[in-house]
C-alpha positions in Angstrom: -156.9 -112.0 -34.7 -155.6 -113.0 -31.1 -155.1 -116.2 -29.9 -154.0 -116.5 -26.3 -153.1 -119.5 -24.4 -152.3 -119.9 -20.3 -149.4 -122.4 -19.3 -149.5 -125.0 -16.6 -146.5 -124.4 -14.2 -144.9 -128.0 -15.5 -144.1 -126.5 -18.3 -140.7 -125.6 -17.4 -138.8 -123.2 -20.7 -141.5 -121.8 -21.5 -143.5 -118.6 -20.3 -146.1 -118.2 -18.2 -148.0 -116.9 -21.0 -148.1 -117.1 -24.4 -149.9 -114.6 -27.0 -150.1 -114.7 -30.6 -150.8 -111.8 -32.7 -151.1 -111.4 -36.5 -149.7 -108.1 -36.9 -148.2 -106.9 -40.1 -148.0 -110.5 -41.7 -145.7 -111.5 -38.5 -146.6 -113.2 -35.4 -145.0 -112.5 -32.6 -145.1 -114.4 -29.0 -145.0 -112.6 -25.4 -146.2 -112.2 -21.6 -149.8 -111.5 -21.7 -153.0 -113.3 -20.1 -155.8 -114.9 -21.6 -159.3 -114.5 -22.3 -162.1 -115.9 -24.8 -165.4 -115.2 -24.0 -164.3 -114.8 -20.5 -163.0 -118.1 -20.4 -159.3 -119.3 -19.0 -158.0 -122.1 -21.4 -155.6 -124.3 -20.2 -153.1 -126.4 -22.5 -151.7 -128.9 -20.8 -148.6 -130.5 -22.4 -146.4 -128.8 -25.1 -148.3 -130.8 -27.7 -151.7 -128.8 -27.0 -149.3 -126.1 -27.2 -147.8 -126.6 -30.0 -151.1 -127.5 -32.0 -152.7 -124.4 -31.0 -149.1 -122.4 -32.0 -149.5 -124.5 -35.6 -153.4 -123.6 -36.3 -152.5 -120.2 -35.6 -149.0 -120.1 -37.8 -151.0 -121.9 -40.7 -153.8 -119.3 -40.9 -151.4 -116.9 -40.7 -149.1 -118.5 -43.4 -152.2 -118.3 -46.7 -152.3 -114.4 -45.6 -148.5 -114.5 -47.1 -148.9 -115.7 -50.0 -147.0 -114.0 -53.2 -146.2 -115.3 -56.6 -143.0 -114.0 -56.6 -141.8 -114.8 -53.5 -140.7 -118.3 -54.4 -138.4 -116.9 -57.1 -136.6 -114.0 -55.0 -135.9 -116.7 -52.6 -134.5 -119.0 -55.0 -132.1 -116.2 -55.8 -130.9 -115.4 -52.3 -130.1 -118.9 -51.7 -127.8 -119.6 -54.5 -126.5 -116.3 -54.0 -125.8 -117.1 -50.5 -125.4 -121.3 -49.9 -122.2 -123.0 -51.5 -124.0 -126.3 -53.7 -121.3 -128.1 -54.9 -121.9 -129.5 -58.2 -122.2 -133.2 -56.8 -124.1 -132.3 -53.9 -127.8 -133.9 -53.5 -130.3 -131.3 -52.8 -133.5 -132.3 -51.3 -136.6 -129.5 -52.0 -140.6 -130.5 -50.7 -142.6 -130.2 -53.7 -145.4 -127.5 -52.7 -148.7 -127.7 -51.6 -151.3 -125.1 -50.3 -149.6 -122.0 -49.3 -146.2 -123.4 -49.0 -143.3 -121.2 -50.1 -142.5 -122.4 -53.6 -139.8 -124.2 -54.4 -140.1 -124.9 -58.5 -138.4 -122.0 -59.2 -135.1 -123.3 -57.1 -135.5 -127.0 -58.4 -135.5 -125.3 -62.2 -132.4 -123.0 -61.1 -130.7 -126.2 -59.4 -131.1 -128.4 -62.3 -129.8 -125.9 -64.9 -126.6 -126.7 -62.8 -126.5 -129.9 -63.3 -127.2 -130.3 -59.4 -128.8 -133.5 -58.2 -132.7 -132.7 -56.8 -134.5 -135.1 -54.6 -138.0 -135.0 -52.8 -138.8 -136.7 -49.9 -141.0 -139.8 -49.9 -143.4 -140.7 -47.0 -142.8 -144.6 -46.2 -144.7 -144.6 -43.0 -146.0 -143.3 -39.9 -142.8 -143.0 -37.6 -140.4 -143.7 -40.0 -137.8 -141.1 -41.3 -138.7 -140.4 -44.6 -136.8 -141.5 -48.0 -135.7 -139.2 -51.3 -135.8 -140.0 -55.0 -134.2 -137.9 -57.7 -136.4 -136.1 -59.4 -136.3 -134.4 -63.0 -138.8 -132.3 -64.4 -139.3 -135.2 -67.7 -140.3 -137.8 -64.8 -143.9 -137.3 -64.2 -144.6 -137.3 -60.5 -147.3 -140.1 -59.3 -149.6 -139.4 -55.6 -147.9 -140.6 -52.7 -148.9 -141.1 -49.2 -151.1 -138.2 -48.0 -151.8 -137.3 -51.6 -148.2 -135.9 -51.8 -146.8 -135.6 -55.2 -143.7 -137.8 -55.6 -141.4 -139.7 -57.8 -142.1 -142.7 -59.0 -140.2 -146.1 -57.1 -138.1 -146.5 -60.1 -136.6 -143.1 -59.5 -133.4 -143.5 -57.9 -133.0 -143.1 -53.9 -129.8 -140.9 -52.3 -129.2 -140.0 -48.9 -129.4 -135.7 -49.4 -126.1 -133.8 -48.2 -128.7 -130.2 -48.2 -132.5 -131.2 -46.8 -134.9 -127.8 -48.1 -137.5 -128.2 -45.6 -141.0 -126.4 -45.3 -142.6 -124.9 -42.5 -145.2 -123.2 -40.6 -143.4 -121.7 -38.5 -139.5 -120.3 -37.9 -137.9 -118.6 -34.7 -134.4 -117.1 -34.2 -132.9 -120.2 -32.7 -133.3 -122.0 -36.0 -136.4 -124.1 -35.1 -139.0 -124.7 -37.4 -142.9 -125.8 -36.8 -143.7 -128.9 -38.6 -147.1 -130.1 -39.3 -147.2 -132.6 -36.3 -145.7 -135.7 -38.2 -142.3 -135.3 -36.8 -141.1 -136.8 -40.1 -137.9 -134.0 -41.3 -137.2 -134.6 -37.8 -136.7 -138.1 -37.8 -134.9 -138.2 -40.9 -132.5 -135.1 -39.9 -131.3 -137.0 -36.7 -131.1 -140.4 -38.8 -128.6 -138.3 -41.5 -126.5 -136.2 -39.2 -125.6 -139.4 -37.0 -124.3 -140.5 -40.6 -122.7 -137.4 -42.2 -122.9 -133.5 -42.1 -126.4 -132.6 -43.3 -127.5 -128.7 -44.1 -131.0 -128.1 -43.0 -132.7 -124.9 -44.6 -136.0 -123.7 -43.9 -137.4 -121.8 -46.6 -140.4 -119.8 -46.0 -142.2 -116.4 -46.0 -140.7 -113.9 -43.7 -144.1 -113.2 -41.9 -143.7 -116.7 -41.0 -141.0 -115.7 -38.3 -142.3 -115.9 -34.6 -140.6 -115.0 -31.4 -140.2 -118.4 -30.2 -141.2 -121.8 -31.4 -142.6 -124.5 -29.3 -140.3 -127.4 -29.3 -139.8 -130.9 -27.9 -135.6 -133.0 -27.0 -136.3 -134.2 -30.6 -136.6 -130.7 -32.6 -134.0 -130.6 -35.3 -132.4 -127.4 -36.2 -131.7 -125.5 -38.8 -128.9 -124.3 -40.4 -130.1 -121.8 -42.8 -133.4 -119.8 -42.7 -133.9 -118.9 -46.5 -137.0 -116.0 -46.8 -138.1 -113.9 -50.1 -136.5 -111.3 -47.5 -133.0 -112.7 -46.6 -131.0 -115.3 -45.7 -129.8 -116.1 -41.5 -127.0 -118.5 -40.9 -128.1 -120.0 -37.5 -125.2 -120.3 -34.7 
């Protein structure tokens, strides 16, 4: 599968040209030109970009999908990240062919750490996070998301575990188009440090990510591979 997409010249910081390839499980992003059925297609604005980047990542991402990768990257990150015991953790609970992150919550709470997933208030809000444990049944959210109940307790997380479409080296992640971690990242670290890891598949790592001013970083990218501190 090739997806290949022409750039305006407004879009300054970013190439010319931009090609994604499946190839091996990874997708990678260079210089080439573009053709579909002998057509040219123009994307005018780096959000036709970055839909077109996040259709392709997603298909890409259900071709990665292995039951033991949630586990083996469970184990790198607590081999790897420093969780103090009073820390609050914040994990996604997964859907579709997210990365799993049960394994890690179960690890987490065996030591005694706090785990919270994220609520959805609104559109354009920053989201909110209950504590979670596994004898609280979850109840259906916004968006059909699976989340705690409002009597569960809320807490502002001091490690956000984020999920993804997409990664890049830099330490950017494609979101699903709701801006909503990035919101809430920016609305944290303006209050106190905040450790953002992405946690995904490792064929989920592309050359370079199309981002906007308001793309949060990460700080860690956890895969079933490895772990990468970002600088």
């Amino acid at each position: 599968m090739v997806l290949l997409y022409r750039l305006p010249p407004d879009l300054s910081g970013h190439r010319d040209f931009i090609q994604s390839t499946a190839c091996g499980g990874a997708v990678q992003f260079y210089a080439a030109g573009f053709r579909e059925n002998s057509r040219v297609i123009y994307l005018s604005d780096v959000s036709t970009l970055k839909q077109a980047q996040r259709k392709t990542a997603l298909q890409i991402r259900k071709e990665l999908v292995e039951d033991s990768a949630g586990l083996k990257a469970a184990e790198i990150f607590l081999n790897n990240i420093d969780v103090k015991v009073d820390a609050k953790v914040s994990l996604y609970w997964p859907i579709g062919s997210e990365l799993d992150t049960r394994p890690l919550i179960s690890a987490l709470h065996k030591r005694k750490i706090s785990c919270f997933l994220p609520v959805v208030v609104d559109t354009g809000e920053p989201l909110i996070f209950r504590e979670w444990t596994s004898d609280v049944p979850l109840v259906k959210g916004k968006h059909d998301v699976e989340v705690p109940p409002d009597s569960a307790a809320e807490g502002i997380p001091d490690i956000i575990i984020t999920p993804l479409l997409a990664f890049d080296e830099a330490g950017f992640r494609m979101g699903y188009g709701g801006g909503f971690y990035d919101r809430t990242l920016e609305r944290i670290r303006a209050l106190k440090p905040c450790v953002a890891v992405g946690f995904a598949y490792a064929g989920q790592e592309i050359e370079k990510v199309v981002t906007n001013s308001y793309d949060e970083k990460m700080n860690w990218i956890v895969t079933e591979k490895e772990i990468r501190k970002i600088q």
